[in-house]
Backbone as CSV, one residue per row, in Angstrom:
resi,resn,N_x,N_y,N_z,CA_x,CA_y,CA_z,C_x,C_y,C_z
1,UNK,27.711,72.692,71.120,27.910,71.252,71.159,28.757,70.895,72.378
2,UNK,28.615,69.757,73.128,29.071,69.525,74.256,30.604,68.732,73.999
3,UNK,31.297,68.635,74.065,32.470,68.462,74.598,32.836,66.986,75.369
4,UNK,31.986,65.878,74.570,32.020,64.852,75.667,33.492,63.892,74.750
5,UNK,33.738,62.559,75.943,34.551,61.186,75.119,34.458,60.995,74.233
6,UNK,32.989,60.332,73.939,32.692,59.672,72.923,33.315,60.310,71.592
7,UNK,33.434,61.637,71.455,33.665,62.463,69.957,34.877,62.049,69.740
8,UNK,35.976,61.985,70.385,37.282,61.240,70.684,37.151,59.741,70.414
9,UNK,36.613,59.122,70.070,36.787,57.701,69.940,36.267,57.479,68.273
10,UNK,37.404,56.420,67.816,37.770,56.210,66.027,36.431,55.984,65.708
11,UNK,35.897,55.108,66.645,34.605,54.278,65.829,33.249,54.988,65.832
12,UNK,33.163,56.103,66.711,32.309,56.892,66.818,32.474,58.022,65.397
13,UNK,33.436,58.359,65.227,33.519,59.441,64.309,33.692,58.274,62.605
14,UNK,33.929,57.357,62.895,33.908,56.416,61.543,32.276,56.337,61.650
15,UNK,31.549,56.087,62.465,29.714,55.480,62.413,29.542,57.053,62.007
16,UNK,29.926,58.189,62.456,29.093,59.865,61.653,29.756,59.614,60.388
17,UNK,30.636,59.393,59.844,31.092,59.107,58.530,30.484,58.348,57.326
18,UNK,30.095,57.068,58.423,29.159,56.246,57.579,27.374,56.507,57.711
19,UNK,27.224,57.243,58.332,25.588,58.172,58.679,25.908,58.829,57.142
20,UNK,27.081,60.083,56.942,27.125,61.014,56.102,26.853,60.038,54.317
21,UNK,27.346,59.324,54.288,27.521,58.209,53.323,26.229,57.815,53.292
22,UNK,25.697,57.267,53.791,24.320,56.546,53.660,22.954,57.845,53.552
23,UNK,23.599,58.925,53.834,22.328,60.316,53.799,22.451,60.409,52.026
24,UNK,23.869,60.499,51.369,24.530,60.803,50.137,23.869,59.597,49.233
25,UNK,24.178,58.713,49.793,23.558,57.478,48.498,22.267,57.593,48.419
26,UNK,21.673,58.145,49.704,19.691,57.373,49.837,19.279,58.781,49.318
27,UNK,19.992,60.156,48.622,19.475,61.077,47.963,19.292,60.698,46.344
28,UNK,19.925,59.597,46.117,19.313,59.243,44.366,18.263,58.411,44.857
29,UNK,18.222,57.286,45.856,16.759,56.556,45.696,15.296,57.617,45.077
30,UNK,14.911,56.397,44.786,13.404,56.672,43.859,12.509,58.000,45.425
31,UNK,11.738,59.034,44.677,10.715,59.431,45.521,10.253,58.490,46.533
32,UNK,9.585,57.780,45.747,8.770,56.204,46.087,9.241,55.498,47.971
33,UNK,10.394,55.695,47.359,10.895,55.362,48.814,11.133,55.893,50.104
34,UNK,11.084,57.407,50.209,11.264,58.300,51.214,10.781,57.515,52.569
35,UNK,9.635,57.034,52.439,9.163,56.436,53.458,9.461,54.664,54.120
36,UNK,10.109,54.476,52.687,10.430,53.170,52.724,11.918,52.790,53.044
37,UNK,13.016,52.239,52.509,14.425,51.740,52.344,14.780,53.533,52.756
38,UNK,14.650,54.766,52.637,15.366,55.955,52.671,15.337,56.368,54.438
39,UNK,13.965,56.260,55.034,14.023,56.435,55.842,14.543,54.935,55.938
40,UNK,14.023,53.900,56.571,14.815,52.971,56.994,16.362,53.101,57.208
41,UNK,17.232,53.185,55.867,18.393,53.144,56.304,19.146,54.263,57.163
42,UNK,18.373,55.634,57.095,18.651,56.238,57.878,18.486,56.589,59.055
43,UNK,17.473,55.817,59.112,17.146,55.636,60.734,18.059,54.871,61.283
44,UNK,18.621,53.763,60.823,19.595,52.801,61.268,21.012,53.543,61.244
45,UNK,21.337,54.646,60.118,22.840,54.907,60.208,23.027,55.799,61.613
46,UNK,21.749,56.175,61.788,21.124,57.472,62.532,21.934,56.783,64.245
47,UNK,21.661,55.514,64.441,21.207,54.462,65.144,22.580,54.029,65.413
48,UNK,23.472,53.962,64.761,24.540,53.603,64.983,25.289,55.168,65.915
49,UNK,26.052,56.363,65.693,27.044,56.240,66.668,26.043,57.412,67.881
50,UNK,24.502,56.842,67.431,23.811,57.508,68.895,23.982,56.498,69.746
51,UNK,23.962,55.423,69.668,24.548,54.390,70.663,25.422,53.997,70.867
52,UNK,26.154,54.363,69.917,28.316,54.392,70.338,28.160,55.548,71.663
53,UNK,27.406,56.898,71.392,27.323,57.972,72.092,26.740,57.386,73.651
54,UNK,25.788,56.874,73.532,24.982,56.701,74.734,25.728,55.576,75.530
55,UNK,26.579,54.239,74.909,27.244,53.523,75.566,28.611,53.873,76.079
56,UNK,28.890,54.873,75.403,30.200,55.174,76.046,30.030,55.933,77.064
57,UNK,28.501,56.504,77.118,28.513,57.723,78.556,28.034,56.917,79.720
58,UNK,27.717,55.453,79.367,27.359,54.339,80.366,28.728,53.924,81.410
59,UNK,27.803,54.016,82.620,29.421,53.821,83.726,29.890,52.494,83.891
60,UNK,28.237,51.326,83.794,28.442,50.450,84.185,29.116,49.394,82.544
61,UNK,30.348,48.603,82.797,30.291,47.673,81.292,29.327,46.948,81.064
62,UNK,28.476,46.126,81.450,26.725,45.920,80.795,26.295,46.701,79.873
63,UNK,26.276,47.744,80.865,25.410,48.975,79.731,26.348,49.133,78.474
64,UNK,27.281,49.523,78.840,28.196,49.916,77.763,28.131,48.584,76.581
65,UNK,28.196,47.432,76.501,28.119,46.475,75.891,26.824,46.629,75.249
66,UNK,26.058,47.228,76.127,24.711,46.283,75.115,24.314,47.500,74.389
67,UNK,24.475,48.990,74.652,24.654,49.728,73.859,25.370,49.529,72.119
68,UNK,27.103,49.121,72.618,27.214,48.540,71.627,26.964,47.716,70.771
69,UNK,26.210,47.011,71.421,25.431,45.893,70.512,24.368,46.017,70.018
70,UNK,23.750,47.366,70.110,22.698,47.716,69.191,23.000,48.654,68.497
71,UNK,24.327,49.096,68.837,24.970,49.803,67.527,25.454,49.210,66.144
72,UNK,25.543,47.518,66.791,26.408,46.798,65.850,25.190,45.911,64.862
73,UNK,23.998,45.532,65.815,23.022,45.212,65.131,22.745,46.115,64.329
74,UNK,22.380,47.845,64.407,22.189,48.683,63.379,23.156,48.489,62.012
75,UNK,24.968,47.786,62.212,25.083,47.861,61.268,24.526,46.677,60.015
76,UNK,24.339,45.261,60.678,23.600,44.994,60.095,22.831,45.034,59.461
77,UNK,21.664,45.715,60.188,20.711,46.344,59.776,20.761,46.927,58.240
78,UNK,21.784,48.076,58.527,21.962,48.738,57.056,22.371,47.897,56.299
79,UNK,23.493,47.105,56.086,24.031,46.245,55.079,23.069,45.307,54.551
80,UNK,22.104,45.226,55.614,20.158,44.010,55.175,19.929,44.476,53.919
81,UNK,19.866,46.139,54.141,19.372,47.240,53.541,19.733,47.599,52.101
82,UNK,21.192,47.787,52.139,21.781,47.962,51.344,21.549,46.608,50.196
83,UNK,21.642,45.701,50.777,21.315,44.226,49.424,19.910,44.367,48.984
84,UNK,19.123,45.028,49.606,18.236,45.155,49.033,17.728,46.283,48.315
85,UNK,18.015,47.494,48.199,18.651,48.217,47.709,19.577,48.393,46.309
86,UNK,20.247,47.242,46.367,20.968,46.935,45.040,20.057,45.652,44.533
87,UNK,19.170,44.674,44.991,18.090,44.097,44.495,17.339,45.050,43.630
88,UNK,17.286,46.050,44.225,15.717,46.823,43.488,16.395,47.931,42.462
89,UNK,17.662,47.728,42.494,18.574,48.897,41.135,18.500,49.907,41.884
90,UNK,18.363,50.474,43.029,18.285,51.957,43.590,20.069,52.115,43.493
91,UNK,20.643,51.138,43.814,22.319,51.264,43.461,23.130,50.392,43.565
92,UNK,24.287,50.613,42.798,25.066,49.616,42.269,26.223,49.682,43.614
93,UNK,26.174,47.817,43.833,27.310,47.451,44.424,28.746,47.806,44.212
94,UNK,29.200,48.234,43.030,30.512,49.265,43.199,30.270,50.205,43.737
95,UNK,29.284,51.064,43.745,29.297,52.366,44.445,29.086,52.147,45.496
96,UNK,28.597,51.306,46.812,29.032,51.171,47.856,30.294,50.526,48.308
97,UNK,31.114,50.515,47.491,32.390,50.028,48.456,32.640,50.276,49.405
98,UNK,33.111,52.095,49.394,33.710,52.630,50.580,32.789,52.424,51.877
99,UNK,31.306,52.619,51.679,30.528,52.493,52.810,30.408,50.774,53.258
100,UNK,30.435,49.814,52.350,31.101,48.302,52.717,32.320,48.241,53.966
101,UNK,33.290,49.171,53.524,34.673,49.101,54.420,34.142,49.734,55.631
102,UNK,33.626,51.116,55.545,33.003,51.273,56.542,32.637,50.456,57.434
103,UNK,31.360,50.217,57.131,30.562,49.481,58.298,31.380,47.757,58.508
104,UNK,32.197,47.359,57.798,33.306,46.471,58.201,34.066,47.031,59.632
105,UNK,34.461,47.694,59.273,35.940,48.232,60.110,34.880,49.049,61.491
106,UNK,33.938,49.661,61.498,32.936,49.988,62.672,32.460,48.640,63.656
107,UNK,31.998,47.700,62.464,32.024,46.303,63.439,32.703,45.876,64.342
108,UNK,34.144,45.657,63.597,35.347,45.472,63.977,35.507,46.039,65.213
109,UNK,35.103,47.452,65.394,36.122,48.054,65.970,34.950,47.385,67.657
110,UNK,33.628,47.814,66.928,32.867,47.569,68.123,32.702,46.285,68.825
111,UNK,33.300,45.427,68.286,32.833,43.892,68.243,34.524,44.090,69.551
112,UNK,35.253,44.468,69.309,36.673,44.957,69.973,36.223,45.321,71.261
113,UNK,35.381,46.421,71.361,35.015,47.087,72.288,34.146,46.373,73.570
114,UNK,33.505,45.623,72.755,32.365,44.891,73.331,33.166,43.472,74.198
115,UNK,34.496,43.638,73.726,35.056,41.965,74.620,35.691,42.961,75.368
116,UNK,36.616,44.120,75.158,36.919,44.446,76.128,36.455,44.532,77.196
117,UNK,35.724,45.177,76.976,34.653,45.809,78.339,33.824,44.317,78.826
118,UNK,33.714,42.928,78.057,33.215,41.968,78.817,34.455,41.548,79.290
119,UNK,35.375,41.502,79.221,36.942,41.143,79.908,36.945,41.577,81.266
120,UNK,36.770,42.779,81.402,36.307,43.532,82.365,35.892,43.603,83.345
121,UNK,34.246,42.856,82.723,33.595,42.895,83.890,34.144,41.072,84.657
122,UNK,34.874,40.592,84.281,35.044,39.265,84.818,35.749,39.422,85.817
């Protein structure tokens, strides 16, 4: 494994945290779904800190921003996911808390990141 920044940065190792979380919950979904909401959300958790990864190895702040911003749309993404998800009984809204705070505090951090670096470029 390479040795880069990005592994060093909170919000990167909080988005593999919340990947690990979202692999753990989408193992009770129904068979039925493998192809549906299971892959989906994991494609998206997947989605999140590969583009924390890829924007932070960006030189220019553009890049780096809009990286983050399709890291941050991914979290969306999942939380779409997740309500629907607890629509269809695959799981109960107490049991996602911790992954709630999660992808809160990943926003946060990226939504942070994303003015910095537009501060920046001004």
């Amino acid at each position: 494994m390479l040795q880069l920044s990005h592994k060093n940065l909170e919000v990167w190792k909080r988005s593999i945290k919340l990947t690990m979380k979202i692999y753990q919950i989408t193992e009770k979904f129904p068979n039925t779904e493998i192809y549906g909401l299971v892959s989906q959300l994991r494609r998206a958790a997947v989605s999140v800190p590969s583009n924390i990864a890829e924007g932070a190895s960006r030189t220019s702040a553009k890049d780096k921003v809009r990286f983050f911003e399709i890291a941050r749309s991914s979290l969306v993404e999942i939380d779409t996911q997740l309500e629907i998800a607890i629509q269809l009984g695959y799981s109960a809204e107490d049991d996602l808390h911790d992954v709630e705070v999660i992808i809160n505090e990943t926003f946060a951090m990226l939504s942070s990141l994303m003015q910095s670096r537009t501060r920046k470029r001004r």
